[in-house]
N, CA, C and O atoms as a GROMACS GRO file, in nm:
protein
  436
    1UNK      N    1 -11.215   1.934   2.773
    1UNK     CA    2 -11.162   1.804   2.742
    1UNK      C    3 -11.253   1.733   2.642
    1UNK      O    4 -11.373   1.745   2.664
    2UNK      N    5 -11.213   1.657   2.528
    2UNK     CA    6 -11.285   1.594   2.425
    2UNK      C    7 -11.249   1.452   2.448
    2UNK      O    8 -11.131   1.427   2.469
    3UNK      N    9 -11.321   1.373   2.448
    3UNK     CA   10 -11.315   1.230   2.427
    3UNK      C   11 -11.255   1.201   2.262
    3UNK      O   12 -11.246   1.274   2.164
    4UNK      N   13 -11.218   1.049   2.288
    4UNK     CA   14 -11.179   0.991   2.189
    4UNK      C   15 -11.312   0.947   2.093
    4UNK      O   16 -11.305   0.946   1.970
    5UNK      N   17 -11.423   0.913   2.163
    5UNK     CA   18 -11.573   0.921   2.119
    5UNK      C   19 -11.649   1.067   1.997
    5UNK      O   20 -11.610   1.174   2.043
    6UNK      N   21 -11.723   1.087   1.891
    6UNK     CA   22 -11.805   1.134   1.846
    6UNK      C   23 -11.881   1.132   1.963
    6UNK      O   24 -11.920   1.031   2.023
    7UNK      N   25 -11.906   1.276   2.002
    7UNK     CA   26 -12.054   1.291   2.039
    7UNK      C   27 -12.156   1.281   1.982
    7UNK      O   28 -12.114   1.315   1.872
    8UNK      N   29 -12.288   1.255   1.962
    8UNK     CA   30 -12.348   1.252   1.876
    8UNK      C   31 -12.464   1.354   1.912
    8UNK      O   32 -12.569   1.363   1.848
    9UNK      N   33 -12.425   1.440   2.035
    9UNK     CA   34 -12.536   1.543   2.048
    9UNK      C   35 -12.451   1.625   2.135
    9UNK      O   36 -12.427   1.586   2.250
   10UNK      N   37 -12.398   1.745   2.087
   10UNK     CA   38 -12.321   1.813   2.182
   10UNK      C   39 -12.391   1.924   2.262
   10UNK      O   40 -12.335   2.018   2.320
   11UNK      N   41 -12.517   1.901   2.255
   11UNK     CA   42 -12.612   2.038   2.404
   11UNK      C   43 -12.574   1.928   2.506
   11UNK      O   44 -12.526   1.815   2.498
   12UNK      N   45 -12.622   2.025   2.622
   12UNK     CA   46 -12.623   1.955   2.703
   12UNK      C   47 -12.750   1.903   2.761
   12UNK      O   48 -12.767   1.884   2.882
   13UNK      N   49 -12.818   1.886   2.690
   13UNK     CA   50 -12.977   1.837   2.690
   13UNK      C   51 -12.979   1.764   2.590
   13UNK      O   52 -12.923   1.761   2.481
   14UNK      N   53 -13.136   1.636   2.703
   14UNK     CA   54 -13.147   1.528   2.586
   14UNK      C   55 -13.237   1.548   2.484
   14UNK      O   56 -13.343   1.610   2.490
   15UNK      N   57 -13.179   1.481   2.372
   15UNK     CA   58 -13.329   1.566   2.238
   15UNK      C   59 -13.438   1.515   2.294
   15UNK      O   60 -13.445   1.428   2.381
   16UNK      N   61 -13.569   1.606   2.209
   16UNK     CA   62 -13.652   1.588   2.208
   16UNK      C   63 -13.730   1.449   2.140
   16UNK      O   64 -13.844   1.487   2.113
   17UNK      N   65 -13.719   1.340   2.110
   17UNK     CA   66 -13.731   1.253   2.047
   17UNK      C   67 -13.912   1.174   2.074
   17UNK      O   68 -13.949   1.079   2.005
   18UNK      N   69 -13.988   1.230   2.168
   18UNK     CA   70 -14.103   1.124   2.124
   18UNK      C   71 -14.188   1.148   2.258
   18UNK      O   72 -14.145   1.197   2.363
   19UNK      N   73 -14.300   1.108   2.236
   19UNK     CA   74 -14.421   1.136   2.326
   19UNK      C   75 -14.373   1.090   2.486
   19UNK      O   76 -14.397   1.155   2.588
   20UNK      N   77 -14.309   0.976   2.477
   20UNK     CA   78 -14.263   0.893   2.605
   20UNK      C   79 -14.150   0.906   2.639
   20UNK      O   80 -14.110   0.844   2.737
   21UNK      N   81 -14.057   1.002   2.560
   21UNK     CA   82 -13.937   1.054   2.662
   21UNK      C   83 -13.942   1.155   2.712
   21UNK      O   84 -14.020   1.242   2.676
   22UNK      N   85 -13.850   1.169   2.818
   22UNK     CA   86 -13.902   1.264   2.900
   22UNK      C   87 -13.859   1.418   2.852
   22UNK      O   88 -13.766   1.412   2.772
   23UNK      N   89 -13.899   1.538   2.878
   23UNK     CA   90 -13.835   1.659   2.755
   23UNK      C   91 -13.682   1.714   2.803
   23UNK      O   92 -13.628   1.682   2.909
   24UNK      N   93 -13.647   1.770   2.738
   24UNK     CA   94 -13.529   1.876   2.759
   24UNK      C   95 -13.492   1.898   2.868
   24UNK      O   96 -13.388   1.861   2.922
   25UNK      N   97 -13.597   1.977   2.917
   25UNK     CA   98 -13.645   2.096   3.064
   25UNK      C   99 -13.608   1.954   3.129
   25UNK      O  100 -13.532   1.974   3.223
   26UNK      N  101 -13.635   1.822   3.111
   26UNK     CA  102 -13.621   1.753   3.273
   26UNK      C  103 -13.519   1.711   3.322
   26UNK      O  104 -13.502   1.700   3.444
   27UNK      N  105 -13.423   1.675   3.222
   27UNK     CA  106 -13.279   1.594   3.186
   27UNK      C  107 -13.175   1.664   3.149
   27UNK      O  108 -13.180   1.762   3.075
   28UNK      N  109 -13.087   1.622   3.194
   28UNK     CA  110 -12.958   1.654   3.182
   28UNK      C  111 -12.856   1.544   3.104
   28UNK      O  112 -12.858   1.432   3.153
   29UNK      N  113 -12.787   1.560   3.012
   29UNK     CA  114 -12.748   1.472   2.935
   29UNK      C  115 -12.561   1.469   3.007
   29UNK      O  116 -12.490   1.568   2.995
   30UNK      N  117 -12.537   1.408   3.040
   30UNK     CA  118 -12.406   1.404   3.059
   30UNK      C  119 -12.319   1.368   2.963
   30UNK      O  120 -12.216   1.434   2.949
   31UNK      N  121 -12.345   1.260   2.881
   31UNK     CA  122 -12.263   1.232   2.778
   31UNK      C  123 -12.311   1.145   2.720
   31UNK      O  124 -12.358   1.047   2.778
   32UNK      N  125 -12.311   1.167   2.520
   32UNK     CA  126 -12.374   1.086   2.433
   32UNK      C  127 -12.271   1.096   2.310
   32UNK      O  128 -12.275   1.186   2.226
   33UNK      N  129 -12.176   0.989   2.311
   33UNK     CA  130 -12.120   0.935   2.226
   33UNK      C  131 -12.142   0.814   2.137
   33UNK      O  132 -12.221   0.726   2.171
   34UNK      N  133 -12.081   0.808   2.037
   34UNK     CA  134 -12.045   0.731   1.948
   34UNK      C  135 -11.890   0.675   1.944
   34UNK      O  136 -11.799   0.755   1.922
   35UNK      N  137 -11.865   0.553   1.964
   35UNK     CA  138 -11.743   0.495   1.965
   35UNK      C  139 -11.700   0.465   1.831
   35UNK      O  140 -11.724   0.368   1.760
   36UNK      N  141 -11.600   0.619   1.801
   36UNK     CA  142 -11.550   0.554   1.610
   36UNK      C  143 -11.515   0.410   1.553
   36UNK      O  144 -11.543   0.352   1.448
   37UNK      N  145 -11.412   0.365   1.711
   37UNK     CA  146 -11.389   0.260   1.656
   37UNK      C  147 -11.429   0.084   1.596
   37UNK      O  148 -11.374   0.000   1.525
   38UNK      N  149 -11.610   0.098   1.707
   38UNK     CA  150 -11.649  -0.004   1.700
   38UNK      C  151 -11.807   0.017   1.663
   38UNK      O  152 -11.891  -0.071   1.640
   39UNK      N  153 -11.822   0.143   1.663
   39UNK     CA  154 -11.959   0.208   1.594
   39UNK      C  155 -12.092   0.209   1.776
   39UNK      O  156 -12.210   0.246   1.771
   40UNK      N  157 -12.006   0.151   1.928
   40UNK     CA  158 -12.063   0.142   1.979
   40UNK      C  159 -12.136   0.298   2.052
   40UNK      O  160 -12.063   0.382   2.104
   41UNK      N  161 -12.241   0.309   2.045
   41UNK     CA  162 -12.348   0.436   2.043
   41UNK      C  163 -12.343   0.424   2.226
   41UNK      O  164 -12.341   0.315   2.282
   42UNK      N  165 -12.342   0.552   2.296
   42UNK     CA  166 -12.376   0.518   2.462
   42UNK      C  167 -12.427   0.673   2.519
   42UNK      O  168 -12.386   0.760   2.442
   43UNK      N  169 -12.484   0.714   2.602
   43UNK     CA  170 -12.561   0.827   2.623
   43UNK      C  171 -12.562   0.768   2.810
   43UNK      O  172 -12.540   0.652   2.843
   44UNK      N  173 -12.592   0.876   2.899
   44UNK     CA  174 -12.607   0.900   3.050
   44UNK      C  175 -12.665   0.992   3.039
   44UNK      O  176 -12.616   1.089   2.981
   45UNK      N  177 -12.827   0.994   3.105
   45UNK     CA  178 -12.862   1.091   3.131
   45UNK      C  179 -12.941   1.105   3.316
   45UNK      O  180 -12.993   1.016   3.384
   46UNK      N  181 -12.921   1.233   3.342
   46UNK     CA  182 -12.991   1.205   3.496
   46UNK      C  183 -13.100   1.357   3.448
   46UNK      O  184 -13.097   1.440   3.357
   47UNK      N  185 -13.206   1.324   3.590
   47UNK     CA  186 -13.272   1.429   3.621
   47UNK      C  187 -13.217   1.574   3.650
   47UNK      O  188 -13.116   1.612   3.708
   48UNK      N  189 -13.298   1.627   3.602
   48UNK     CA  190 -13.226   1.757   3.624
   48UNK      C  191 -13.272   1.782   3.816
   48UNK      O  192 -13.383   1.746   3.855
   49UNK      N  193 -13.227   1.810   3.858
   49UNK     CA  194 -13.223   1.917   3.954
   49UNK      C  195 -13.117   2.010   4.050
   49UNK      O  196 -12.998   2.017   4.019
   50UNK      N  197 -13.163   2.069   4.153
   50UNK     CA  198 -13.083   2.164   4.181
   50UNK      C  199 -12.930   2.039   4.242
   50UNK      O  200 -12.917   1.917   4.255
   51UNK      N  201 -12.866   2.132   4.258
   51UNK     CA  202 -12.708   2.092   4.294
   51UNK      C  203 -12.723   1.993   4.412
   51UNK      O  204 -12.798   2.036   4.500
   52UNK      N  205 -12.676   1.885   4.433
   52UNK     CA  206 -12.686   1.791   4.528
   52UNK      C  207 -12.772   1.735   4.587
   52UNK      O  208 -12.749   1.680   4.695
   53UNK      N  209 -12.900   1.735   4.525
   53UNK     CA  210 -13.039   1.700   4.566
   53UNK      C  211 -13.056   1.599   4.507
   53UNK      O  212 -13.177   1.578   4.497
   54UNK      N  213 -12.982   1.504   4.451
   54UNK     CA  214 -13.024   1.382   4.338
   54UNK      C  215 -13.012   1.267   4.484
   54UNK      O  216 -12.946   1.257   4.587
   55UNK      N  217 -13.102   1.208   4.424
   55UNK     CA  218 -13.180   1.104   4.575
   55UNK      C  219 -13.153   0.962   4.492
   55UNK      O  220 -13.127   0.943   4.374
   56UNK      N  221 -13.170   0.867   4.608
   56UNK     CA  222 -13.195   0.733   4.533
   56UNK      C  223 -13.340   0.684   4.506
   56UNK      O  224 -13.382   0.569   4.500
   57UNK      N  225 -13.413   0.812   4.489
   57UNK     CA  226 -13.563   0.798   4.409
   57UNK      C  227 -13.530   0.809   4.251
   57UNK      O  228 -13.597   0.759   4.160
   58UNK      N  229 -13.382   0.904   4.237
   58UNK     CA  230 -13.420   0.959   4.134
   58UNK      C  231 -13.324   0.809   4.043
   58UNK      O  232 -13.272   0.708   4.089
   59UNK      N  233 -13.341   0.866   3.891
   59UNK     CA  234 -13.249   0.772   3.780
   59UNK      C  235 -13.183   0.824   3.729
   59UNK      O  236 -13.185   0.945   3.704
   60UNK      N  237 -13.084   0.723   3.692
   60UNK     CA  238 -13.030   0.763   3.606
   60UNK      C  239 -13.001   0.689   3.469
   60UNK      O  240 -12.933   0.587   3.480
   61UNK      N  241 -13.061   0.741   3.290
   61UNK     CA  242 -13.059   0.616   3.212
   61UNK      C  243 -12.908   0.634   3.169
   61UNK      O  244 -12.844   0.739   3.162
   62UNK      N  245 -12.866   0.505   3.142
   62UNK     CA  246 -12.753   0.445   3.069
   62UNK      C  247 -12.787   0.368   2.971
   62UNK      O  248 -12.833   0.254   2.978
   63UNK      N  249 -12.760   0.445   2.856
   63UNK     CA  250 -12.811   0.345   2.707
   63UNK      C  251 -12.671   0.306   2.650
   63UNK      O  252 -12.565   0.367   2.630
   64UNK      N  253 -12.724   0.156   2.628
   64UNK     CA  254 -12.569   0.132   2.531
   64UNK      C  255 -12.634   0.033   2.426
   64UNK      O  256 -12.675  -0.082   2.442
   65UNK      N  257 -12.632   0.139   2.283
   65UNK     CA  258 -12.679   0.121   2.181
   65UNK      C  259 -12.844   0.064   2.200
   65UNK      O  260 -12.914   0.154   2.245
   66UNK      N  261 -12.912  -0.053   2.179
   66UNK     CA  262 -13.069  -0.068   2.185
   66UNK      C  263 -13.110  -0.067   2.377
   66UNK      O  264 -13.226  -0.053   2.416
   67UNK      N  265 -13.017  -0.080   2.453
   67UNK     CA  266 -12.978  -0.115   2.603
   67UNK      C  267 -13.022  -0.012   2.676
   67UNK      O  268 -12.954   0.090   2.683
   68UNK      N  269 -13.128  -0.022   2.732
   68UNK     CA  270 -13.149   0.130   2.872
   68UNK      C  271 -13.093   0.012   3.006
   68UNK      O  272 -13.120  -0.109   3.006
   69UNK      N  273 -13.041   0.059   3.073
   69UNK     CA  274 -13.051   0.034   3.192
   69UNK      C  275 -13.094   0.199   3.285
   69UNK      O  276 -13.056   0.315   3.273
   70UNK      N  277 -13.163   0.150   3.349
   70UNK     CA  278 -13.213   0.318   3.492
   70UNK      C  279 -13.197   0.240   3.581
   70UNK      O  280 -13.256   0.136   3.612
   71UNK      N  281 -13.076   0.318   3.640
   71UNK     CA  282 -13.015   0.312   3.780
   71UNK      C  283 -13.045   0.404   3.892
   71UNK      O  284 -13.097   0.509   3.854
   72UNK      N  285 -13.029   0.396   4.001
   72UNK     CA  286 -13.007   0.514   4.100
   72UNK      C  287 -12.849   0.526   4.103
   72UNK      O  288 -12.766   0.439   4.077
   73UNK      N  289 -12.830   0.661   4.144
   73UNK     CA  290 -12.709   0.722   4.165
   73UNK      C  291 -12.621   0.598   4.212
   73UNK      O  292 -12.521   0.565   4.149
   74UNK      N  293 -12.661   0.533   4.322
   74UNK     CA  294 -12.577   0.460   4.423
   74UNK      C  295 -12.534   0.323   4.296
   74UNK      O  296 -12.428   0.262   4.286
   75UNK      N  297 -12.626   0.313   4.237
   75UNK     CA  298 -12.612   0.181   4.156
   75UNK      C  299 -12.535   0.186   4.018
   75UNK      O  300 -12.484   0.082   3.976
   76UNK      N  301 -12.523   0.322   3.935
   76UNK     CA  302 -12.440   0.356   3.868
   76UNK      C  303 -12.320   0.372   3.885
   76UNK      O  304 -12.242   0.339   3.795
   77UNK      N  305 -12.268   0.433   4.018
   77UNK     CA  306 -12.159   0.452   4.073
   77UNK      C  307 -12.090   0.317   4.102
   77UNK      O  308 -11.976   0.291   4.066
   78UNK      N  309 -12.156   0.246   4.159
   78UNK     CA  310 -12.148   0.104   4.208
   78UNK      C  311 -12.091   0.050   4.067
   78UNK      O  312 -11.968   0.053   4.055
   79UNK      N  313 -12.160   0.006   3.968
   79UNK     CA  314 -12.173  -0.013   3.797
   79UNK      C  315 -12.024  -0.020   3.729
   79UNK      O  316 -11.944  -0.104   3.688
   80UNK      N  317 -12.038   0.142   3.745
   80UNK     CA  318 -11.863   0.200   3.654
   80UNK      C  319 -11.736   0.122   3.761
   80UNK      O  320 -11.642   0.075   3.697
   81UNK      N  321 -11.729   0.108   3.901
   81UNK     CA  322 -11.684  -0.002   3.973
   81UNK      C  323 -11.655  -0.120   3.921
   81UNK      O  324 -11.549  -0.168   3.882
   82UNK      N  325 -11.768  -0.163   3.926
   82UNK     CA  326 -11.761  -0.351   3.849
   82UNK      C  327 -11.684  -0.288   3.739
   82UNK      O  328 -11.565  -0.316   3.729
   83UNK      N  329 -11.734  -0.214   3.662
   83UNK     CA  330 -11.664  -0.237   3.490
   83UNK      C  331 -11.501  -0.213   3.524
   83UNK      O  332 -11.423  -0.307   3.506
   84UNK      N  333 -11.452  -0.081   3.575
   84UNK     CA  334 -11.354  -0.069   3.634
   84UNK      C  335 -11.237  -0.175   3.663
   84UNK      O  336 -11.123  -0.173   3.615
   85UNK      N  337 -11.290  -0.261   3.746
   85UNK     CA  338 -11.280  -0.413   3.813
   85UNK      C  339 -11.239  -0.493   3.745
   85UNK      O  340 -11.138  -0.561   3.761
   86UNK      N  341 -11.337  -0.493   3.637
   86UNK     CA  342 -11.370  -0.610   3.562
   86UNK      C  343 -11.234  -0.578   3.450
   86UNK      O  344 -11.168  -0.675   3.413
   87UNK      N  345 -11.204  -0.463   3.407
   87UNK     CA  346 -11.105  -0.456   3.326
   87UNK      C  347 -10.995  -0.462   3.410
   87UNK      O  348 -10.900  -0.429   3.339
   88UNK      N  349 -10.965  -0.479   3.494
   88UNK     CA  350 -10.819  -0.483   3.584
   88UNK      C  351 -10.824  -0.639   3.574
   88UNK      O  352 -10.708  -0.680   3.565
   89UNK      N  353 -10.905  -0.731   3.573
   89UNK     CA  354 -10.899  -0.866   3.553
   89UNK      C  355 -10.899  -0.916   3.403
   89UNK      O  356 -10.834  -1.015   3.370
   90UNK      N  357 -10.974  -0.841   3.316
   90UNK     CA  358 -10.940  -0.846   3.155
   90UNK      C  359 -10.795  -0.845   3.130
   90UNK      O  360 -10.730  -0.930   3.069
   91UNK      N  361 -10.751  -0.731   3.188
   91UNK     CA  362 -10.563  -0.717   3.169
   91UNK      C  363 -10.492  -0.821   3.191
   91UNK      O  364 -10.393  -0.859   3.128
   92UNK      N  365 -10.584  -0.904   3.357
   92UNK     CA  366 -10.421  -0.977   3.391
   92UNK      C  367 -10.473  -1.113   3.338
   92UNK      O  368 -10.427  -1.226   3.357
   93UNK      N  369 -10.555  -1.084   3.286
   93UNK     CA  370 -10.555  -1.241   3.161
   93UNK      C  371 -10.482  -1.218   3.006
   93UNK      O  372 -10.399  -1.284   2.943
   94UNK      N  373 -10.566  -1.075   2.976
   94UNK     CA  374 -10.481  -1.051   2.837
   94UNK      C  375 -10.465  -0.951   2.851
   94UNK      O  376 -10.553  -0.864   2.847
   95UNK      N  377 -10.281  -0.923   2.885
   95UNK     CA  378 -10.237  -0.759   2.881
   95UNK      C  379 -10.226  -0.726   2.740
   95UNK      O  380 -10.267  -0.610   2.731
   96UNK      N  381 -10.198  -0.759   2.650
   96UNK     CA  382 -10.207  -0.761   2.542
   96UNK      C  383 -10.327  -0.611   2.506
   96UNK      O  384 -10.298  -0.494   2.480
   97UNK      N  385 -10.404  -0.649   2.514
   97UNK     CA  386 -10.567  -0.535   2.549
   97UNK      C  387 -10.503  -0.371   2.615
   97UNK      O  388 -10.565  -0.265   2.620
   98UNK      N  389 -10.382  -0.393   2.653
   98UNK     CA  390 -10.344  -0.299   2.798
   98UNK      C  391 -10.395  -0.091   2.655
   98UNK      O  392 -10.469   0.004   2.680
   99UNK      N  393 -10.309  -0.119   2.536
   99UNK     CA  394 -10.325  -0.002   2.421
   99UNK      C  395 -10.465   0.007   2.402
   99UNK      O  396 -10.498   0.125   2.388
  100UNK      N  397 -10.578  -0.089   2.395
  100UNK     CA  398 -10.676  -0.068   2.425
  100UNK      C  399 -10.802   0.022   2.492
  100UNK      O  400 -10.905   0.074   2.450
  101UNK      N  401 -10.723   0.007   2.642
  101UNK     CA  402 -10.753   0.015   2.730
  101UNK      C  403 -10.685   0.164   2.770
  101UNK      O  404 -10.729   0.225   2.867
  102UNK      N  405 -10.608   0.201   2.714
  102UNK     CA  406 -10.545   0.340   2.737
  102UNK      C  407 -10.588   0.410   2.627
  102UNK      O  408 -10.610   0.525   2.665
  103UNK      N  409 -10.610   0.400   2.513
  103UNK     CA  410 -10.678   0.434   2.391
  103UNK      C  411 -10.826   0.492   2.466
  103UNK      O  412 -10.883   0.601   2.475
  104UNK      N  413 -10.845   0.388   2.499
  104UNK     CA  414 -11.068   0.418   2.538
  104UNK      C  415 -11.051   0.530   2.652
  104UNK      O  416 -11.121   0.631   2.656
  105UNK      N  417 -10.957   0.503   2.736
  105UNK     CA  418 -10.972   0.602   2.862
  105UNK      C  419 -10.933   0.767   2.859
  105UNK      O  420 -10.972   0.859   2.931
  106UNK      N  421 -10.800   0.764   2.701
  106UNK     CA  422 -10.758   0.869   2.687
  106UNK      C  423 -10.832   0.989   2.619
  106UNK      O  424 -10.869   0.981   2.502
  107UNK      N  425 -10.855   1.116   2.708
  107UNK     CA  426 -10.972   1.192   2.701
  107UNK      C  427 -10.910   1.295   2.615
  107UNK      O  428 -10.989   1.371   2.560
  108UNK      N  429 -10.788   1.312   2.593
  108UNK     CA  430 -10.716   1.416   2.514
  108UNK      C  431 -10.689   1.376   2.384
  108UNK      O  432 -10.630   1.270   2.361
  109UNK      N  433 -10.737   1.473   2.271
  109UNK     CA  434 -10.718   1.468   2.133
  109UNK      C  435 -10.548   1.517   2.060
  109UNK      O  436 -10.530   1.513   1.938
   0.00000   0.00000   0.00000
């Protein structure tokens, strides 16, 4: 499945970029796009480890464009919720938005 998004790094690892991030080997990149339509840049990455072992020690970063937020699992999940939410109340003020909103979500090219 391809997003409507440019990826802007299609491994599935985060680059190597600098003394203070963390390397390759540790992270797992879930997804790092570029939004064609508004130029907005966004990346998720978690710790790598084995299959179902991700704790609420561990993080997870969410960059949106200059923006880190590091969450735990529980709080990201929680996160995409509110936003979720928050656009079901965007609609019933301005449905208008509704092509929008099916545009951003639609994962098929």
């Amino acid at each position: 499945m391809e997003s409507r998004g440019e990826p802007a790094n299609a491994s599935n690892q985060a680059p190597e970029d600098g003394a203070g991030s963390p390397s390759s080997a540790d992270t797992i990149e879930l997804l790092d796009m570029v939004w064609p339509e508004t130029g907005l840049q966004t990346r998720a990455q978690v710790p790598r480890r084995p299959k179902d072992t991700l704790s609420d020690n561990d993080t997870i970063d969410l960059q949106i464009d200059f923006l880190t937020l590091a969450l735990t699992p529980l709080e990201f999940i929680q996160l995409a919720s509110f936003l979720r939410m928050s656009i079901d109340g965007l609609l019933d003020h301005h449905p208008g938005l509704q092509r929008a909103v099916i545009n951003a979500f639609d994962l098929r090219d």
